[in-house]
Structures are given as C-alpha cells and as structure tokens.
C-alpha positions in Angstrom: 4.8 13.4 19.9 3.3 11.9 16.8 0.2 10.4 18.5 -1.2 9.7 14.8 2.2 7.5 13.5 2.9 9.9 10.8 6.3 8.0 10.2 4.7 3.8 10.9 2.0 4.9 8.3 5.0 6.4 6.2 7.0 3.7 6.1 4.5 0.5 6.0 3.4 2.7 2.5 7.0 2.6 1.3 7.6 -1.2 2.4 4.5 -2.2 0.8 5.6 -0.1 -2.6 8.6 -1.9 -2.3 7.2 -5.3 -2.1 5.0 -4.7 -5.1 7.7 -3.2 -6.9 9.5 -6.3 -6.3 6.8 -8.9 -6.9 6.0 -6.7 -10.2 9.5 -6.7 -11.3 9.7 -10.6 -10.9 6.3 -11.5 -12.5 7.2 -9.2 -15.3 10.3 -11.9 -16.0 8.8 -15.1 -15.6 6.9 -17.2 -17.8 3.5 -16.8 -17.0 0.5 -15.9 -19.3 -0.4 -11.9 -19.7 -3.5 -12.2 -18.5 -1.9 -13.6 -15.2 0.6 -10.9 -15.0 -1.9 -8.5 -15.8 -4.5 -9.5 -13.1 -1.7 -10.1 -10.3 -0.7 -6.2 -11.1 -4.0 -5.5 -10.9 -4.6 -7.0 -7.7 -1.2 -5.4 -6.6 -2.0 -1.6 -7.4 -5.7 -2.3 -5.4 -3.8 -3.7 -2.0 -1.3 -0.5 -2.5 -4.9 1.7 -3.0 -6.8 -0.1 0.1 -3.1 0.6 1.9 -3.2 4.6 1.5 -7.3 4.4 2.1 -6.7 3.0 5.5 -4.0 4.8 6.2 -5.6 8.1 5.6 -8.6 6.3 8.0 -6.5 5.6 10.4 -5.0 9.7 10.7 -8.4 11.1 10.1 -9.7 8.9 13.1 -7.0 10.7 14.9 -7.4 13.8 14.1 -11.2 13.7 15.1 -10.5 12.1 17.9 -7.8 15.0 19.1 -9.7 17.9 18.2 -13.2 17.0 18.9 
C-alpha cells in the first residue's frame, strides 16, 4: 500500500510551502535591503522547484521500477 509515498512526498511539499511561506512572510517585514529580499525569495521559490522536481523523480523511479 503506497509503495511510492504518495502522502511523505505530499506532505514534505506542503511543510516546505509552509516554511517558505513563513520565511517569506518574515523577510517581507524586516529591514533588510530589496535586493536581499528579493534574492532570498528567489532562492526560496528554486528550493520549493528542485522540491517538486525530485519528488516527481523519486515517483517516476517508482513507477518504472513497478511496472518494468
């Protein structure tokens, strides 16, 4: 029953979303420069997009694995 983690992958997404949303939401308050808000965000949104990459790897993998 769920060899591939459907529901781990699901919810290490969501943490991670909610981590950045939380890192965003305090870097967005403080007194930092824009350009350092800007690039943490930036670097934010491209661990969230290396996140889902490896995720969908990691059930690809799987499902190549299962059905080859």
């Amino acid at each position: 029953m769920l060899a591939d983690y459907v529901l781990i992958s699901a919810l290490i997404f969501f943490i991670s979303c909610g981590i950045l949303w939380m890192i965003i939401s305090k870097i967005q308050n403080s007194n930092f420069s824009t350009r350092f808000k800007r690039v943490v965000i930036y670097i934010g949104i491209a661990i969230i997009f290396l996140i889902v990459v490896l995720i969908f790897d990691h059930h690809s993998a799987n499902h190549i694995a299962l059905n080859a």
